[in-house]
PAZA-265684 format. One line per 10 residues: number of its first residue (from 1); their letters; for each residue x, y, z of C-alpha. Coordinates in Angstrom, 3 decimals. Layout:
<pts>
NUM> A> X Y Z ~ ... $
</pts>
This chain:
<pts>
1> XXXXXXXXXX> 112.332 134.129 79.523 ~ 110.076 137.043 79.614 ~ 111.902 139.453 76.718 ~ 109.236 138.602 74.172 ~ 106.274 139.232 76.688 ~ 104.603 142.570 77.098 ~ 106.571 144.545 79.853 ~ 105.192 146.764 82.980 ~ 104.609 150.110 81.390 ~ 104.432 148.689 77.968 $
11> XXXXXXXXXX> 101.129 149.407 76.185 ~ 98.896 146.266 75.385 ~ 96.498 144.241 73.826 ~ 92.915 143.254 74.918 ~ 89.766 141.575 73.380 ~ 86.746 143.389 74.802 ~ 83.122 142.343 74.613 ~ 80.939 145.450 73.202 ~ 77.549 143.621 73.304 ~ 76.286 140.198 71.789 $
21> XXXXXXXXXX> 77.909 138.973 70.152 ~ 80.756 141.965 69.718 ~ 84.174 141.334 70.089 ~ 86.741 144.357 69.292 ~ 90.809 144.302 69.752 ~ 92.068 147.002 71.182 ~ 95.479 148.716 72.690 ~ 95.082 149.802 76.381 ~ 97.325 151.416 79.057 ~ 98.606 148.230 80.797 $
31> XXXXXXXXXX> 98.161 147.808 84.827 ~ 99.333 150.212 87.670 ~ 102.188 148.747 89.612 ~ 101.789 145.998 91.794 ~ 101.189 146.793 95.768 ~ 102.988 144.632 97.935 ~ 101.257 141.464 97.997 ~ 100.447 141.589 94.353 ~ 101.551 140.310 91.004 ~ 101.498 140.974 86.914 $
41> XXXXXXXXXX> 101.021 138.108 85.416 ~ 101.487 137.936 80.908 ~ 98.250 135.289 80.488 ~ 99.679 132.849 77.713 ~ 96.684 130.683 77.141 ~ 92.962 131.349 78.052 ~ 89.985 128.680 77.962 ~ 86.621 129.603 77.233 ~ 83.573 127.890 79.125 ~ 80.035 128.015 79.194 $
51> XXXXXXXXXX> 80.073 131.298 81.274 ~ 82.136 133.189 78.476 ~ 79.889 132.134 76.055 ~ 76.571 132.806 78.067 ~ 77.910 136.778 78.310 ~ 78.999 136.885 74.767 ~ 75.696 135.681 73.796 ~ 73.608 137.556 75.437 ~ 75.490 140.269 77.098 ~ 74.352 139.395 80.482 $
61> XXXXXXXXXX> 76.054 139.876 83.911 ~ 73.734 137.325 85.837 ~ 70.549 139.078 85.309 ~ 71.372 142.336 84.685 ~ 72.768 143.716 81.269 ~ 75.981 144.469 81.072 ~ 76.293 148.331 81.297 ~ 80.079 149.035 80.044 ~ 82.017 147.182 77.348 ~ 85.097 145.001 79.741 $
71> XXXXXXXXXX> 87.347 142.148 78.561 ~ 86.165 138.600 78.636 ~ 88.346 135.483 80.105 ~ 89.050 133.489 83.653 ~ 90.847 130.344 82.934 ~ 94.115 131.478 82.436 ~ 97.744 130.478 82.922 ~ 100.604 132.923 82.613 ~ 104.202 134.356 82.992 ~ 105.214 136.507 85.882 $
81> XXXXXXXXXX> 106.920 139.574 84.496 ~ 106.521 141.698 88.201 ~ 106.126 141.116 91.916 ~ 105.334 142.784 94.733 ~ 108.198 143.874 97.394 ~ 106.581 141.900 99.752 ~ 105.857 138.983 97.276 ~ 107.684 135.564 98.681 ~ 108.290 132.340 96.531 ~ 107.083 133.681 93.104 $
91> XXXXXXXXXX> 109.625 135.319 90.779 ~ 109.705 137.267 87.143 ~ 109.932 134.232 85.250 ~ 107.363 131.693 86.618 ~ 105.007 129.946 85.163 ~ 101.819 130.359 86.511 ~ 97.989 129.086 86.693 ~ 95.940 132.057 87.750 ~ 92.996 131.566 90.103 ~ 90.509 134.684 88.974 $
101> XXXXXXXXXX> 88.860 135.406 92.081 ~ 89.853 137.698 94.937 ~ 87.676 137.236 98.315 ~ 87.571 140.681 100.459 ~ 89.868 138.236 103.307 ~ 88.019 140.212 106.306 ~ 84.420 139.455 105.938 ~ 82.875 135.724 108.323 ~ 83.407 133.683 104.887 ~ 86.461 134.758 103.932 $
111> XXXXXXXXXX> 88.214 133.969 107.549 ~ 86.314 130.448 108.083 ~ 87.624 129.434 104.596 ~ 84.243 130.048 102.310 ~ 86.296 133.057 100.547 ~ 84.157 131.639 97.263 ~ 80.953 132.901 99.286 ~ 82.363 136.172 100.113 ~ 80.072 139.674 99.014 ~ 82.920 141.671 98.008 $
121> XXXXXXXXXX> 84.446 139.131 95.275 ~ 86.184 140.507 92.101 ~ 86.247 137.492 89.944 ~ 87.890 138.130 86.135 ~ 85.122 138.489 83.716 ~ 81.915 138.885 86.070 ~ 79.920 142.178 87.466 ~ 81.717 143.709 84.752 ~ 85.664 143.846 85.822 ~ 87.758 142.691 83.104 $
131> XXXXXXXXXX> 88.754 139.280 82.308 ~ 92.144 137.596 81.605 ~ 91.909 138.085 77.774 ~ 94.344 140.695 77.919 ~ 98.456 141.308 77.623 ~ 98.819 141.790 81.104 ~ 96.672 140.803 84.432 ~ 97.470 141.813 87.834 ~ 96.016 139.706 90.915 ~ 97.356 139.070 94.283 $
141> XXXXXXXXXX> 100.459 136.937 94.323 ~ 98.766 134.014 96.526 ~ 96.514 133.422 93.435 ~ 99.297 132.711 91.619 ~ 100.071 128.937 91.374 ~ 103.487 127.750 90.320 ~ 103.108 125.168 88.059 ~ 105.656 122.053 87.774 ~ 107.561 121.413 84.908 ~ 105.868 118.657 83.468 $
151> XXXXXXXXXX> 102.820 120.749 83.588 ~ 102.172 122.800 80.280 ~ 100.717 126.268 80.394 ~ 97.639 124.766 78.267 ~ 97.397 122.821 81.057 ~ 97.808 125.180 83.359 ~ 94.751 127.215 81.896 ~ 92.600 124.558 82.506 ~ 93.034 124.088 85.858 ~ 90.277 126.920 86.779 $
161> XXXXXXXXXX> 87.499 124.043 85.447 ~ 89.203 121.289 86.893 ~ 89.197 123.078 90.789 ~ 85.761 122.999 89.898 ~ 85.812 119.466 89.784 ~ 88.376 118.754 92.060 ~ 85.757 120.782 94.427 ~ 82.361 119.096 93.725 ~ 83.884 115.698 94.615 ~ 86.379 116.287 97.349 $
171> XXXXXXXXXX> 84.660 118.865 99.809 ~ 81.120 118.606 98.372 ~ 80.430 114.811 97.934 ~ 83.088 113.913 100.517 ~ 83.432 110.748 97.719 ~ 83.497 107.593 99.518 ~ 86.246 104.637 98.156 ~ 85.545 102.412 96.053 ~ 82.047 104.741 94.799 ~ 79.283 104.782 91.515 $
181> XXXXXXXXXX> 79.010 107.808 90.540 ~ 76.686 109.042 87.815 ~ 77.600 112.188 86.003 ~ 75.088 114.440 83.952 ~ 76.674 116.203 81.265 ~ 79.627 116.004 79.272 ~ 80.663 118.815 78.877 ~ 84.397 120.385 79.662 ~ 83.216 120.310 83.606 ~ 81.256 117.042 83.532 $
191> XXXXXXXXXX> 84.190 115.317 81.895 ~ 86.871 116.975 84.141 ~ 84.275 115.758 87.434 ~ 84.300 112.559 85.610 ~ 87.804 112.406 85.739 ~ 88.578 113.479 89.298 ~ 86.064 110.540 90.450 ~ 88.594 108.151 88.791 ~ 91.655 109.890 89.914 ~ 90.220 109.499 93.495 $
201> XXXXXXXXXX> 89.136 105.705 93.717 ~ 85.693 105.472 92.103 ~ 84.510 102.017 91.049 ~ 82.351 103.058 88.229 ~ 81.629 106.296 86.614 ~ 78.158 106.366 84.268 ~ 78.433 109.541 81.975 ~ 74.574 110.745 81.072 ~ 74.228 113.099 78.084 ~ 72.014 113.776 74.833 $
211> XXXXXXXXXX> 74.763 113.872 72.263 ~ 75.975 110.695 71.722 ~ 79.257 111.790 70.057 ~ 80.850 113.697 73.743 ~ 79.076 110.044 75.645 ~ 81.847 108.227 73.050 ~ 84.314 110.683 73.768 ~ 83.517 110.308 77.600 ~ 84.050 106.592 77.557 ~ 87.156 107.235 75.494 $
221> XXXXXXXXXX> 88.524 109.734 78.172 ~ 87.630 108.424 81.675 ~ 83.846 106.903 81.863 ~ 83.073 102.888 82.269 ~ 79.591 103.363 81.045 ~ 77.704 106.047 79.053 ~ 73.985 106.058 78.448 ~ 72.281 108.457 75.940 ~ 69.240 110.442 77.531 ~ 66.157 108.551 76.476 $
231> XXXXXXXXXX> 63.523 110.723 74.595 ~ 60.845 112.695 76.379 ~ 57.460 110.593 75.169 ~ 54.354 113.254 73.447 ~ 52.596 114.901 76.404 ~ 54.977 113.403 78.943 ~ 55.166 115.486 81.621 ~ 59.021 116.384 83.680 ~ 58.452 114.067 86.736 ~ 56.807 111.716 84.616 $
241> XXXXXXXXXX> 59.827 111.533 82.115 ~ 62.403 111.703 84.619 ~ 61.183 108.468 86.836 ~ 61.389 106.722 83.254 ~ 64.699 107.580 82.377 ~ 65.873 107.061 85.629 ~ 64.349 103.362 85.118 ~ 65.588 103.079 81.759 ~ 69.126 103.717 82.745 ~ 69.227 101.414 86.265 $
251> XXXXXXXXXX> 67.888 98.418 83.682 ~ 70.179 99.152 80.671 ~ 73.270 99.554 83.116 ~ 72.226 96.899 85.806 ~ 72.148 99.457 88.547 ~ 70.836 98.092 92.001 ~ 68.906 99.978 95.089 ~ 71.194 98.907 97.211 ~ 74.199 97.010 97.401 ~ 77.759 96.452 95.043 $
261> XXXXXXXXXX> 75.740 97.985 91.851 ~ 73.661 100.719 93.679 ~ 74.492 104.577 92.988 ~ 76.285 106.583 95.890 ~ 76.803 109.968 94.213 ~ 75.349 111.953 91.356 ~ 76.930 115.142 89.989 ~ 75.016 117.104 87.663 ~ 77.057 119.017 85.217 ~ 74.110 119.973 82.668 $
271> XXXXXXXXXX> 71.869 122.547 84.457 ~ 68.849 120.422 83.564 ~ 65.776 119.804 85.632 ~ 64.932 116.461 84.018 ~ 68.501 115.898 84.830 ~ 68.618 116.610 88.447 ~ 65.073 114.870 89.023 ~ 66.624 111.602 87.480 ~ 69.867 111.599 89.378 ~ 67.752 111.637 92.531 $
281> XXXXXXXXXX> 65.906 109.126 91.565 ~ 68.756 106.927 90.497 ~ 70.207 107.398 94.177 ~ 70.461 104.620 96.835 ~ 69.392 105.588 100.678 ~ 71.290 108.016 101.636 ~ 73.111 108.772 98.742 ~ 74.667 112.038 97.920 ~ 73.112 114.500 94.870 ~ 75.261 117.604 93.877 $
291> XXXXXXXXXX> 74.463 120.069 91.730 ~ 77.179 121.615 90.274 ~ 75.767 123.225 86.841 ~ 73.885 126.975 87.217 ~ 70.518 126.165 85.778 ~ 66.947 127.882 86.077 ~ 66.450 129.692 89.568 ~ 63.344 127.670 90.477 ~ 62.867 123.616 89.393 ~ 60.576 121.082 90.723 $
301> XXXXXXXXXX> 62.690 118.354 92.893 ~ 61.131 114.624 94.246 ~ 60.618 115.499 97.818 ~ 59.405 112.509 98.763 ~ 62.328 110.697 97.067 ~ 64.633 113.356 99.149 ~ 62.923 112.410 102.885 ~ 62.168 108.590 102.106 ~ 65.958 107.722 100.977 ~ 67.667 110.162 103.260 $
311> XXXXXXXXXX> 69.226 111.887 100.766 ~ 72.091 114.863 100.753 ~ 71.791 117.348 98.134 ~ 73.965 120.040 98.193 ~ 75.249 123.199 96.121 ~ 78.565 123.738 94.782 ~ 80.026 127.092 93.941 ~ 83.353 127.352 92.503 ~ 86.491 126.402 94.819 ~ 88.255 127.573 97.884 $
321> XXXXXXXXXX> 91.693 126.983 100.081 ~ 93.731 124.285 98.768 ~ 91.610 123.612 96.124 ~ 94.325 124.663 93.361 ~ 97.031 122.923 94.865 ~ 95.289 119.789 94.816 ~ 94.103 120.159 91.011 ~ 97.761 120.610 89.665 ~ 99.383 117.856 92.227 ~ 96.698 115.080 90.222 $
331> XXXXXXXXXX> 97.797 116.604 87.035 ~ 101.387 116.249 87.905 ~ 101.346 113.095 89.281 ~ 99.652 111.471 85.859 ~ 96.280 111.028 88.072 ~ 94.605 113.179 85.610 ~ 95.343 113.941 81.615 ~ 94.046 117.241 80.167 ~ 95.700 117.345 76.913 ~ 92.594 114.793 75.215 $
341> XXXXXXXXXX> 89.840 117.791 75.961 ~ 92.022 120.586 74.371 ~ 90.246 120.141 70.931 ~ 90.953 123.842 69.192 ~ 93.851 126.053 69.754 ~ 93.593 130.023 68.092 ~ 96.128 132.662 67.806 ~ 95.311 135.298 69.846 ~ 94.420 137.370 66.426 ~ 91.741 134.552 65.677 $
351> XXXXXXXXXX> 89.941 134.918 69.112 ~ 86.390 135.665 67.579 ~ 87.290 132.198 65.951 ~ 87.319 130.703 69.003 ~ 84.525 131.923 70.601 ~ 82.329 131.170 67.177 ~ 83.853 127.464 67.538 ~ 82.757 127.499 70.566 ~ 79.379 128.540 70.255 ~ 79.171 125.820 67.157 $
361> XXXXXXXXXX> 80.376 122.925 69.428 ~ 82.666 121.932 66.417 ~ 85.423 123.478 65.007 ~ 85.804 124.616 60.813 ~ 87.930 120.929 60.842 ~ 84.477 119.476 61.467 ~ 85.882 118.012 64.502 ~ 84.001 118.347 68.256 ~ 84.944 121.225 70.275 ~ 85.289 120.206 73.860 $
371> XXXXXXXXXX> 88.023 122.689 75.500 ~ 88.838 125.510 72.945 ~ 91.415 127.702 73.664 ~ 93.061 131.540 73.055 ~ 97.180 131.680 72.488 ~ 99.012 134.817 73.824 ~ 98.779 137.780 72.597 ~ 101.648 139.789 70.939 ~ 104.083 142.553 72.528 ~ 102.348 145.871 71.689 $
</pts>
């Protein structure tokens, strides 16, 4: 199963980022051996998502620039071709979702559970340590989820977005039975949120975007309702704007303050501050807001909306324990269908092709790019 994959010791291939916009191929010494506890992994399919294309297009680490050229890529599924001698229940030969960041495992967050909050992270592709975009990846073995058989390694790629999601509404929202849920954004994450909410019991799920093209495609994939952003009015201020839209949506979708119809949980997926000051708006009493998408560091929020209703906002950062697991069991089980947002496939050879699709938001076939996504690369 693994003769035609690149080899321990084998030389290999890599796409690294060189600055904006600056993708170059090139053959690198492939990873030391594993220690104990550790795997190689041969990444078969990578996904790009908005924080891919934020470094490519501006060659940013966070805030800082980027200082050394390193290898782009974190959702990634893969082959084993090596374990660790102390490696248990993963073997040459399995097929693999990777999860791309490594928490220190000594530090307060890492032993209560938070290992996504912990100092020392190495996460592929950030603070400058090389991505997945490469021939071969090592990690430790525990990140290393076997996927089952009815589980594709596109699939398996896409599960880094999906924990994500799987995240925001299981541990963050706590998502009551039977909920409304408004999501901002349809993007690969807002669709994937949209799509756990169903999986796990929600009543109704409103999808809230600008491009009315990805609201069809929403309602097509998982969403009851869709409503298009309204337009921001000439000399309209933020807070002004938002308490209209939030108004124009409750009235066009029949959304009560309380009761049956009334909104229990909004995620926001797009990053924007109109967006988040709507969803809390939109909120019943005690409703939950979270805000999943990174946005500006500072944004004005209704306070008084926040103390009057009771409401919980709260942050979500990536995933943690079990997380994983519990992304590829409601893939597995049919809960959840990932093959609709994989929109463009590339040969590895045709990366910058994917990352320009990307960037487009449609593809050279003129079709919408929702998930696009990098093949493996060849044997050296």
């Amino acid at each position: 199963m693994t003769t035609n994959l690149p080899q321990p010791g084998d030389e290999i291939h890599a796409w690294k980022l060189m600055g904006i916009e600056r993708l170059e191929r090139e053959r690198r010494k492939g990873p030391s051996p594993p220690g104990p506890y550790e795997a190689i992994v041969a990444p078969q399919w990578n996904g790009l998502c908005g924080s891919d294309m934020h470094i490519y297009l501006t060659a940013l680490l966070g805030e800082e620039k980027m200082k050394v050229p390193f290898v782009l890529g974190h959702e990634a599924s893969g082959i084993v071709v090596e374990v660790g001698s102390e490696v248990r229940g993963l073997t040459v030969g399995d097929r693999v979702a990777l999860e791309p960041g490594e928490g220190c495992g000594r530090c307060e967050d890492c032993k209560r559970g938070s290992y996504n909050h912990c100092d020392e992270m190495r996460f592929a592709a950030a603070d400058g340590l090389d991505g997945t975009l490469q021939g071969l990846y090592k990690l430790p073995a525990d990140l290393c989820y076997k996927l089952p058989d009815n589980v594709s390694l596109e699939e398996g790629a896409l599960m880094e977005p999906l924990a994500v999601a799987v995240n925001a509404v299981t541990n963050i929202a706590n998502l009551p039975h039977s909920a409304n849920v408004v999501v901002f954004g349809a993007g690969p994450v807002g669709l994937l949120t949209m799509a756990v909410a169903k999986a796990l019991g929600a009543r109704r799920i409103i999808a809230v975007d600008v491009q009315a093209q990805r609201l069809e495609f929403a309602r097509s994939y998982v969403a009851t309702d869709i409503f298009v952003a309204s337009r921001m009015k000439e000399g309209e201020s933020k807070e002004a704007y938002s308490q209209r839209h939030a108004g124009d949506i409750r009235q066009s979708l029949g959304i009560a303050d309380r009761g049956l119809e009334s909104i229990d949980v909004v995620i926001d997926c797009s990053a924007a501050e109109v967006c988040m000051q709507t969803g809390m708006w939109l909120l019943r009493r005690k409703g939950t807001y979270v805000q999943v998408g990174c946005g500006p560091l500072y944004v004005k929020l209704p306070m008084r909306i926040i103390a009057d209703r009771e409401l919980t906002v709260k942050g979500c950062f990536r995933y943690g324990p079990g997380v994983y697991t519990r992304a590829i069991d409601l893939v597995s089980r049919g809960l959840i269908d990932l093959k609709p947002l994989v929109t463009h496939k590339y040969k590895w050879e045709d990366a910058v092709k994917a990352f320009e699709t990307t960037k487009a938001g449609k593809g050279e076939d003129g079709q919408m790019a929702i998930k696009v996504m990098i093949g493996p690369p060849p044997r050296a």
